[in-house]
C-alpha positions as CSV (number, residue, x, y, z in Angstrom):
1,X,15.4,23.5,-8.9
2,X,18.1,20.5,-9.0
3,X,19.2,19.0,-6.2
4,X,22.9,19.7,-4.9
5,X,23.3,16.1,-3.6
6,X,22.1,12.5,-4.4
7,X,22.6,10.2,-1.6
8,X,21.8,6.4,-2.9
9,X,21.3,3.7,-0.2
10,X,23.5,0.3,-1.4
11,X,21.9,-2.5,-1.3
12,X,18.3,-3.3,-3.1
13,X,19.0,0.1,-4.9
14,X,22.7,-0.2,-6.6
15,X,23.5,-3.8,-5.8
16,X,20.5,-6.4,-6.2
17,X,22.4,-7.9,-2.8
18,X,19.0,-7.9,-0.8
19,X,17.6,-11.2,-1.8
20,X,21.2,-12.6,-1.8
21,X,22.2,-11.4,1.9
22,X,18.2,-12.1,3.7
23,X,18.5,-15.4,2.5
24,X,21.4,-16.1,3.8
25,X,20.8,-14.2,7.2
26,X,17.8,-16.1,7.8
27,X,19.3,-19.4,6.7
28,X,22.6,-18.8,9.4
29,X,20.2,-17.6,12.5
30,X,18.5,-20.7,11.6
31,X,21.1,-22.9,12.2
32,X,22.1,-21.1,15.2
33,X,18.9,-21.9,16.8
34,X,17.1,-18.7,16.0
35,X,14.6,-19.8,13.6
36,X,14.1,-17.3,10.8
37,X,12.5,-16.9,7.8
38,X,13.7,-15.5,4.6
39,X,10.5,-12.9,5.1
40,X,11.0,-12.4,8.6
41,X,15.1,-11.2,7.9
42,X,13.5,-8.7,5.0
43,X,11.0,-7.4,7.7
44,X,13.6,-6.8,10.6
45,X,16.8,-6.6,9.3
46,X,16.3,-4.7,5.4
47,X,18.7,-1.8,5.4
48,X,20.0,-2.1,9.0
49,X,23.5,-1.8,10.2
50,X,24.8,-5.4,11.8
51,X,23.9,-4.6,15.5
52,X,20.8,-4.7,14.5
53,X,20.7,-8.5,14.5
54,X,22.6,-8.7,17.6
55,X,20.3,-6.4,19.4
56,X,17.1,-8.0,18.4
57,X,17.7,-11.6,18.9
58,X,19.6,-10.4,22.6
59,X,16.5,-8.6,23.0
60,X,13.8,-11.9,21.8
61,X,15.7,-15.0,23.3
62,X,18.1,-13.1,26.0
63,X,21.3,-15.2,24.0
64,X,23.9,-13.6,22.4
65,X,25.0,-14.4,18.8
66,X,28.7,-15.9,18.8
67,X,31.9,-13.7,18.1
68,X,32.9,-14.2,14.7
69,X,28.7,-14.4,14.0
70,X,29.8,-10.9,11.5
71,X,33.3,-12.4,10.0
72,X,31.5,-16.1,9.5
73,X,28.3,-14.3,7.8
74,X,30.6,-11.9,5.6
75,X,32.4,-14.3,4.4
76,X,29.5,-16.7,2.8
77,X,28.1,-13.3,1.7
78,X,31.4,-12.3,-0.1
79,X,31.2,-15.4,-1.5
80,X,27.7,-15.0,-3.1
81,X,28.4,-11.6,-4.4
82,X,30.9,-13.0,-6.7
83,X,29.2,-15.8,-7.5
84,X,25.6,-13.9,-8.8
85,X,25.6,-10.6,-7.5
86,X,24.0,-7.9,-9.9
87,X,23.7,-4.2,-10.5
88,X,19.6,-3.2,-10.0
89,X,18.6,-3.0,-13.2
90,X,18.6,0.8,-14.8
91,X,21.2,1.7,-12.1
92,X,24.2,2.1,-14.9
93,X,21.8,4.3,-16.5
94,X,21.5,6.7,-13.4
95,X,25.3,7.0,-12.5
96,X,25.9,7.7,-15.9
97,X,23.2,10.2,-16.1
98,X,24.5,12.1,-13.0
99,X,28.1,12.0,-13.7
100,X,27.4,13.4,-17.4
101,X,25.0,16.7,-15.9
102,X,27.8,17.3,-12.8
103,X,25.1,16.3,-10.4
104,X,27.0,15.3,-6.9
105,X,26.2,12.0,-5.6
106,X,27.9,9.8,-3.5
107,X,26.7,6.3,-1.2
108,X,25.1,5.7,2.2
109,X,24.8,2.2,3.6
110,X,24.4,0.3,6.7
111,X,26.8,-2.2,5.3
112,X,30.6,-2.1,6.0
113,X,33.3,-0.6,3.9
114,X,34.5,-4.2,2.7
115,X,30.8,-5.1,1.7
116,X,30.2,-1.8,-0.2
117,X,33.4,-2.2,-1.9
118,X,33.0,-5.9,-2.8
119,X,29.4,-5.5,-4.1
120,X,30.9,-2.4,-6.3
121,X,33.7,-4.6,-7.5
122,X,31.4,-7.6,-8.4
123,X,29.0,-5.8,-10.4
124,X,31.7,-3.1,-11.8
125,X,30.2,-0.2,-10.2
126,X,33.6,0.4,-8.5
127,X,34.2,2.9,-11.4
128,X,31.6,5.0,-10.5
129,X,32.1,5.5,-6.4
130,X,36.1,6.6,-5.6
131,X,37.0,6.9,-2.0
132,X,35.4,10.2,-0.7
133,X,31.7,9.0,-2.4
134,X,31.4,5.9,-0.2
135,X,30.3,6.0,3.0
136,X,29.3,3.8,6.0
137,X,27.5,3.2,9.3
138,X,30.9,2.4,10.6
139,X,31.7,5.9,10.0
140,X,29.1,6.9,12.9
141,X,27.9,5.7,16.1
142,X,24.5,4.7,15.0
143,X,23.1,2.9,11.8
144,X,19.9,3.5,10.7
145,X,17.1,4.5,11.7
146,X,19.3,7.1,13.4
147,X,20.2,9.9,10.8
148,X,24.1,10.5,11.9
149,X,25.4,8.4,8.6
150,X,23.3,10.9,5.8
151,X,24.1,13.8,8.1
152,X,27.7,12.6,7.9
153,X,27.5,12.6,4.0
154,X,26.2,15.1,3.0
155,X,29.1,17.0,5.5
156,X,31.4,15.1,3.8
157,X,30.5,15.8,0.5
158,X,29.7,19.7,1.7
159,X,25.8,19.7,1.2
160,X,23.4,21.0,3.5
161,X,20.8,18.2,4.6
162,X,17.7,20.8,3.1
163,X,19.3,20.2,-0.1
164,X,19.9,16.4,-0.2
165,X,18.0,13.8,-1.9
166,X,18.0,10.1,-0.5
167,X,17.0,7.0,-2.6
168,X,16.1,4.1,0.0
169,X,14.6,1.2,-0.1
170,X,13.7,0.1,3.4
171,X,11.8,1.6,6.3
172,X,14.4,2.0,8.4
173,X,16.4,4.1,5.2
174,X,13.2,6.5,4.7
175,X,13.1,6.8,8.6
176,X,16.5,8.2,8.8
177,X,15.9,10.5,5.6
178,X,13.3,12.0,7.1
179,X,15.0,12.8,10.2
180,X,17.7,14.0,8.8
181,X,16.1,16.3,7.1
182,X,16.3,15.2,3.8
183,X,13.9,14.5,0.7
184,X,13.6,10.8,-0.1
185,X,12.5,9.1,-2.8
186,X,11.0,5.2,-2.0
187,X,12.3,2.9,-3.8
188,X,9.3,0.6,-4.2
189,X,10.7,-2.7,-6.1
190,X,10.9,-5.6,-3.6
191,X,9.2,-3.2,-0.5
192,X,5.7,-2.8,-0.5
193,X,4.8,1.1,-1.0
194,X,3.0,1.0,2.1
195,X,6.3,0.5,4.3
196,X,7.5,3.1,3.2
197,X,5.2,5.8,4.3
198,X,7.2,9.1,5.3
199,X,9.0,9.0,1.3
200,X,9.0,12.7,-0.1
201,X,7.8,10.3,-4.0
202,X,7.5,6.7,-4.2
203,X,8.8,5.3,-7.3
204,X,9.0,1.5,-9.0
205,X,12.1,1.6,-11.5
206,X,15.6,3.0,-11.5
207,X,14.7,3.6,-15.4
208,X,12.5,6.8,-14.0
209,X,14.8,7.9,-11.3
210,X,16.4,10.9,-13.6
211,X,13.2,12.0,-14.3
212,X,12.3,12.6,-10.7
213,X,15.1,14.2,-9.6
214,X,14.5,18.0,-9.5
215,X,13.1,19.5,-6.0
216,X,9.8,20.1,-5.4
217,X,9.1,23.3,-4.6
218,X,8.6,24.3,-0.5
């Protein structure tokens, strides 16, 4: 029994952006006075919406990041993207794969529109996400862990949540799966398996993805 919707997290699982963006999270707090690590941005801030940052370091040094902390960040981002950004390996393979059985799938991220669409661009996945498969925690009032943005995709995309599949590679992803209701499969490439406990099937490559995706029975 087939799932009726794929939902695929963004970034560390279509768009190898996660080493990219970390580094240079940790390297901008850093030079803000908030000294962070490349390991400590993974640990915190992996999969989370913006005001994630913002609410943590309010939260550890009572200071607030400055105003344009988003627009300054997203710009040296954008910039990197061009520069090196890549597809995960074996992702290609999955769209394709999908799009050739008329599986529905569509995109879930805690990144903005502009940084979904400029990742897509950069690594040419554009072609395989047009508008009504992308979708955002600006679309919702909370990021993950909260599960309002798959809950808003999959009524988007006319899918009940008990028939949804998520592929996540961070905590807070598999957190908001799981309360949403949702199957997901762990994506266990740069995250340990062991952080992300709660994952309906843990898997290593994209190259097995296909494979995996038929519903275990209830």
């Amino acid at each position: 029994m087939r799932y009726d919707l794929v939902i695929f997290d963004n970034d560390g699982v279509l768009v190898d952006s996660e080493p990219l963006s970390n580094r240079l999270l940790a390297g901008y707090l850093t030079e803000l006075g908030h000294p962070t690590s490349y390991e400590d941005s993974l640990r915190d801030y992996m999969g989370a919406a913006m005001h994630r940052v913002h609410d943590l370091v309010l939260e550890r040094t009572g200071k607030r990041l400055p105003d344009d902390f988003d627009d300054v960040f997203h710009a040296r981002v954008f910039a990197a993207f061009e520069r090196e950004l890549k597809p995960v390996p074996g992702a290609v393979g999955v769209l394709e794969k999908l799009a050739a059985d008329g599986t529905p799938y569509c995109v879930a991220s805690s990144g903005s529109h502009e940084r979904i669409r400029v990742g897509h661009r950069a690594t040419g996945l554009d072609r395989w996400f047009e508008e009504g498969r992308v979708f955002s925690a600006q679309d919702v009032g909370r990021g993950k862990p909260a599960p309002d943005l798959f809950l808003y995709a999959a009524e988007r995309m006319g899918v009940a949540p008990g028939r949804c599949v998520v592929v996540e590679d961070s905590p807070l992803g598999v957190q908001a799966a799981v309360a949403a209701g949702m199957d997901v499969y762990g994506f266990a490439a740069m995250t340990p398996a062991d952080r992300l406990a709660g994952a309906t099937r843990l898997f290593s490559s994209l190259a097995d993805l296909t494979d995996l995706l038929v519903r275990p029975e209830a």
